[in-house]
C-alpha beads as a LAMMPS data file, in Angstrom:
LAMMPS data file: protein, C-alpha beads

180 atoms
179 bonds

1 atom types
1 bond types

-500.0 500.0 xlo xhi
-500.0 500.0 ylo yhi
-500.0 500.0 zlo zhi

Masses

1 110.0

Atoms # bond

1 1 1 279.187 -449.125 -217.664
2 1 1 279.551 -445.232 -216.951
3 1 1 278.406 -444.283 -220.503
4 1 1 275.432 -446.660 -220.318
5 1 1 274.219 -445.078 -216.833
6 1 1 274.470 -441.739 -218.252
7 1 1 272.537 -442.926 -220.860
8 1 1 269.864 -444.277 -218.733
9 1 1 269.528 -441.022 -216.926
10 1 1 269.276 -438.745 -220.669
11 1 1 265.121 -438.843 -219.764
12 1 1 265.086 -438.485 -216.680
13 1 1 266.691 -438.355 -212.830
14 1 1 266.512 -441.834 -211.755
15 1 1 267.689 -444.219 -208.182
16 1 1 270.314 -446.749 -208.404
17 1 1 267.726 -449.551 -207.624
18 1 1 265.601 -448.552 -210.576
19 1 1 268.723 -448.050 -212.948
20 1 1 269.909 -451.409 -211.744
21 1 1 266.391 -452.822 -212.496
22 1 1 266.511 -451.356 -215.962
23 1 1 270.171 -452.708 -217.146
24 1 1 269.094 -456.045 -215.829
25 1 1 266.380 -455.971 -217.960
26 1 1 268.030 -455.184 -220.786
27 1 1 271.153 -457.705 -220.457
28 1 1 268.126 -460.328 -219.753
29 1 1 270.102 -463.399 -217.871
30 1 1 273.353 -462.014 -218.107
31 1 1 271.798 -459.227 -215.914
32 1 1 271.508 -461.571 -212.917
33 1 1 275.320 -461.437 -212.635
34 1 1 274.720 -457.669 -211.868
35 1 1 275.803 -456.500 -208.190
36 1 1 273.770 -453.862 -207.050
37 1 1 276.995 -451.960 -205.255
38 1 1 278.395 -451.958 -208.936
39 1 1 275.778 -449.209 -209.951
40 1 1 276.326 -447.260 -206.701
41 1 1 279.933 -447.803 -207.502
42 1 1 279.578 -446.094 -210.807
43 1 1 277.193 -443.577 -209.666
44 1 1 279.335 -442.430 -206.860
45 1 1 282.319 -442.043 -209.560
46 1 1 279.947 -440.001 -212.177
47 1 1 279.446 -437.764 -208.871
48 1 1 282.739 -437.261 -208.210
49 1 1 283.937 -436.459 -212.138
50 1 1 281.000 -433.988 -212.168
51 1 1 278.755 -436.097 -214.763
52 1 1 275.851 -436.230 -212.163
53 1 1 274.550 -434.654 -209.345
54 1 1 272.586 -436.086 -206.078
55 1 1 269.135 -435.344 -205.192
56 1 1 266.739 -436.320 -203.009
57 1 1 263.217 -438.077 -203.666
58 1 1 260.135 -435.686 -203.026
59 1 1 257.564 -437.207 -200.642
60 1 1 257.759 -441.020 -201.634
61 1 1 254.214 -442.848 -201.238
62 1 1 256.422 -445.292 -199.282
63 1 1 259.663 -446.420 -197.855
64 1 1 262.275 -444.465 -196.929
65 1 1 263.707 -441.431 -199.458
66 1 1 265.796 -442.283 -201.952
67 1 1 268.883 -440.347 -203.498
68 1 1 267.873 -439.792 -207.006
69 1 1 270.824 -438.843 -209.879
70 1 1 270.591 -436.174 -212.494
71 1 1 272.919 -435.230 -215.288
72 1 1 274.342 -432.993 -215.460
73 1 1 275.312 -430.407 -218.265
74 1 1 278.561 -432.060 -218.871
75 1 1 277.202 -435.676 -218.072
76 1 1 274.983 -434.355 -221.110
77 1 1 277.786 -433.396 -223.785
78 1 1 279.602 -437.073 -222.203
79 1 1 276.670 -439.426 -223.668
80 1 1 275.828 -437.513 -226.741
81 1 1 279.681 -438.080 -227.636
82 1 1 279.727 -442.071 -226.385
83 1 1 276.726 -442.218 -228.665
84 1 1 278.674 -440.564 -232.075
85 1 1 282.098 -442.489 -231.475
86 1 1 282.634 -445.640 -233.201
87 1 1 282.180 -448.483 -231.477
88 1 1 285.914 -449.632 -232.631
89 1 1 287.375 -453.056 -233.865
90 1 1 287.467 -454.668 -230.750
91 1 1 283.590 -453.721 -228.953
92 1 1 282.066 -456.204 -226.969
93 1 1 278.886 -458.014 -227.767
94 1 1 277.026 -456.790 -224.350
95 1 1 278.624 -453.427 -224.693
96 1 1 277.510 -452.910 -227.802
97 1 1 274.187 -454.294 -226.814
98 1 1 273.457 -452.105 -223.810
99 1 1 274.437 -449.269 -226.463
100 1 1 271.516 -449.820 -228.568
101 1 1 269.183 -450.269 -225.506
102 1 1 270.838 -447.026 -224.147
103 1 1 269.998 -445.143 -227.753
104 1 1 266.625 -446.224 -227.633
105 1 1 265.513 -445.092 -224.513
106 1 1 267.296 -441.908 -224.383
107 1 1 266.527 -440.607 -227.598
108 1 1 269.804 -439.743 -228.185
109 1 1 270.468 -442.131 -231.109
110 1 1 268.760 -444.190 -233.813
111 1 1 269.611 -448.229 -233.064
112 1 1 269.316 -448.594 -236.477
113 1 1 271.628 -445.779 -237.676
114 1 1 273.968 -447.757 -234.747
115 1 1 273.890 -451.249 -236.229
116 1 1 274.626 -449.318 -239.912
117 1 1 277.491 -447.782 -238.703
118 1 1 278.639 -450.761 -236.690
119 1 1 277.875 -453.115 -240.403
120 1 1 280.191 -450.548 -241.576
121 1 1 283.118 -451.013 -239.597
122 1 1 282.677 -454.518 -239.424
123 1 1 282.412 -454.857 -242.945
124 1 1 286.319 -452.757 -243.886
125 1 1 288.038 -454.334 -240.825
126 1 1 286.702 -458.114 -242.875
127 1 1 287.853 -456.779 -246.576
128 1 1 291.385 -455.837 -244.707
129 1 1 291.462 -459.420 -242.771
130 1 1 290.712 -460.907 -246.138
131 1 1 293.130 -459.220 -247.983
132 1 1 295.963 -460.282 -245.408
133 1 1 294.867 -463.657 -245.641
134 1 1 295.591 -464.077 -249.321
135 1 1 298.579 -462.546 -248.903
136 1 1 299.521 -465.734 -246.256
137 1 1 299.657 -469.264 -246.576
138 1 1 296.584 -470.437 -244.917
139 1 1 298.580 -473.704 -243.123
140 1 1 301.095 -470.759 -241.913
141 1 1 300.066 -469.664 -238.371
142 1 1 299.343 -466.060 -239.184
143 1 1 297.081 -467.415 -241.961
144 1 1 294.980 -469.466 -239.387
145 1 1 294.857 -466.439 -237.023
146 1 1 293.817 -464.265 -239.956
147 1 1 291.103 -466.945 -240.618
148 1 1 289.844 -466.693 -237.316
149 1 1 289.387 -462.994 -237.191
150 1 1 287.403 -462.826 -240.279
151 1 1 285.350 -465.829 -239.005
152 1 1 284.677 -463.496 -235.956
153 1 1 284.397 -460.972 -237.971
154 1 1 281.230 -462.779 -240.270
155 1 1 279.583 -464.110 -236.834
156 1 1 279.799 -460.283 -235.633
157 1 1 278.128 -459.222 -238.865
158 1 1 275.172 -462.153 -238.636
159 1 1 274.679 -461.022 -235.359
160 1 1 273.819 -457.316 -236.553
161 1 1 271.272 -458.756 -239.014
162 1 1 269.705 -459.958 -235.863
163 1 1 269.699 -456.918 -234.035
164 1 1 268.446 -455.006 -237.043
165 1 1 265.548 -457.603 -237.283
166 1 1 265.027 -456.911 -233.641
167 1 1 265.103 -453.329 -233.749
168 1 1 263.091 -452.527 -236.865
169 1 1 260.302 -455.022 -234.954
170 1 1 259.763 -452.728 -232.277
171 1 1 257.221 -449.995 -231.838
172 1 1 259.037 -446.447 -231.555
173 1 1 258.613 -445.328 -227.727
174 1 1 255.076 -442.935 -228.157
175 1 1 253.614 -444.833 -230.547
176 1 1 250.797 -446.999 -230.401
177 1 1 250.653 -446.867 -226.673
178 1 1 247.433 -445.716 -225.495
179 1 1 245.396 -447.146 -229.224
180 1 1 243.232 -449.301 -227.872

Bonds

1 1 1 2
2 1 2 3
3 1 3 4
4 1 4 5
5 1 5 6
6 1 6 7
7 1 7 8
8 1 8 9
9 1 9 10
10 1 10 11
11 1 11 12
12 1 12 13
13 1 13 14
14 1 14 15
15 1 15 16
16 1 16 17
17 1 17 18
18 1 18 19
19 1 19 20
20 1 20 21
21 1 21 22
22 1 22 23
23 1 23 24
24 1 24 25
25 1 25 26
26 1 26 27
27 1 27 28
28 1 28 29
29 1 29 30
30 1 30 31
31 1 31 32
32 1 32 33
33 1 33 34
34 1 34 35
35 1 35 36
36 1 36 37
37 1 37 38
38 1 38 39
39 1 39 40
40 1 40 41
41 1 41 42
42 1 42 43
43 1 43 44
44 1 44 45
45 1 45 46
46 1 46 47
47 1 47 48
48 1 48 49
49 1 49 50
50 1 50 51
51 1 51 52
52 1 52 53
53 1 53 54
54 1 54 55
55 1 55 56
56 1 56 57
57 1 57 58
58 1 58 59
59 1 59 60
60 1 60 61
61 1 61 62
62 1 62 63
63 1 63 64
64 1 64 65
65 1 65 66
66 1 66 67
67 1 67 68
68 1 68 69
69 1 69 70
70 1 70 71
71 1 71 72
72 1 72 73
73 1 73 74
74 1 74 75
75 1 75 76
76 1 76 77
77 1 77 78
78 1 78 79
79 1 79 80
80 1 80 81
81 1 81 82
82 1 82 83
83 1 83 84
84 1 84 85
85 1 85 86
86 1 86 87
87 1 87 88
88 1 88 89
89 1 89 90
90 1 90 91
91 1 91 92
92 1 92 93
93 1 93 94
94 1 94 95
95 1 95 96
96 1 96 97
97 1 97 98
98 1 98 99
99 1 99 100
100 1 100 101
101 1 101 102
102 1 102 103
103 1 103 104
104 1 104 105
105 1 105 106
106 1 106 107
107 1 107 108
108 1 108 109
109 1 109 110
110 1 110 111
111 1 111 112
112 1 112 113
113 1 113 114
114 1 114 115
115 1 115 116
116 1 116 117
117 1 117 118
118 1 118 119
119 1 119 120
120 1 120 121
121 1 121 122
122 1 122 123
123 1 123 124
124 1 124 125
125 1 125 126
126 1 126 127
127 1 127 128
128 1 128 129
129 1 129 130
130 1 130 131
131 1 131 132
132 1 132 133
133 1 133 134
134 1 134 135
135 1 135 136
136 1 136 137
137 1 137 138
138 1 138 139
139 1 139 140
140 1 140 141
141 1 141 142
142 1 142 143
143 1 143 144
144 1 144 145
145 1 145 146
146 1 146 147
147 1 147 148
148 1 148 149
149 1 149 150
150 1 150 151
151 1 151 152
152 1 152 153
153 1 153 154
154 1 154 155
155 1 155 156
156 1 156 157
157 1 157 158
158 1 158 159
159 1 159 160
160 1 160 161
161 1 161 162
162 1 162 163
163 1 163 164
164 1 164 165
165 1 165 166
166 1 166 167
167 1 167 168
168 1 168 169
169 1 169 170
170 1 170 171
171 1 171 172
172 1 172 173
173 1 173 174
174 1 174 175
175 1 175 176
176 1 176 177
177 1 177 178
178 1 178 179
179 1 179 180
């Protein structure tokens, strides 16, 4: 969740409300199950590890003022590396997810250049699961556990295809707004 709030704040200085607002968005229903005190939570820890810093809201046309988080120059160098690390054998669906939504709206990565990688790594750690499951009896226990890891493994991969679908669909952030 830190790395995807840092993310979120590569544009520009944002509020916890409006971050909150933004990740529930993205996660689309899942993002109901997010608590509110889970961003300040995480904000309040990126403040105290010196990844962001607290300001206040100029004049706002209404309500009261808001604190408003920055990153900072180290909160900087923390997201560009979360973005250029492998994702690893074991990533989440959502994390992975919030990743790509992260990329895009920072600027920091290309979601496409993401899923690649991602096909990548999917696609060795299936040739290796593959491999050990010749090597196994497939009525032998290992053999069915094998068989369920590259079944997870294949679903994984299907589900990139979808995100690469998804992401090649949309307009690049600039582009075509404003035509019409």
């Amino acid at each position: 969740m830190q790395d995807v709030v840092l993310a979120l704040l590569t544009k520009e200085p944002s509020h916890g409300y409006d971050l909150r607002q933004r990740l529930a968005a993205a996660l689309g229903p899942l993002g109901d199950t997010l608590n509110a005190g889970q961003i300040y939570v995480t904000l309040t820890r990126l403040e105290k590890a010196g990844l962001v810093v607290q300001e206040r809201e100029d004049a706002p046309v209404r309500g009261p003022r808001r604190k408003v988080y920055a990153l900072t120059a180290a909160g900087q160098e923390r997201v560009a590396a979360w973005m250029a690390e492998s994702a690893g054998p074991r990533a989440d669906v959502t994390e992975f997810h919030l990743k790509l939504v992260a990329a895009a709206e920072s600027g920091l990565a290309d979601p496409l250049a993401l899923v690649d990688a991602r096909r990548r790594e999917l696609m060795r750690s299936l040739a290796e699961a593959q491999r050990a499951a010749l090597a196994h009896d497939t009525v032998s226990e290992a053999g069915l556990l094998l068989e369920g890891i590259a079944l997870r493994l294949q679903a994984d991969l299907r589900w990139l295809e979808a995100c690469e679908r998804t992401w090649s669909a949309r307009v690049p952030r600039g582009e075509g707004e404003g035509n019409g």
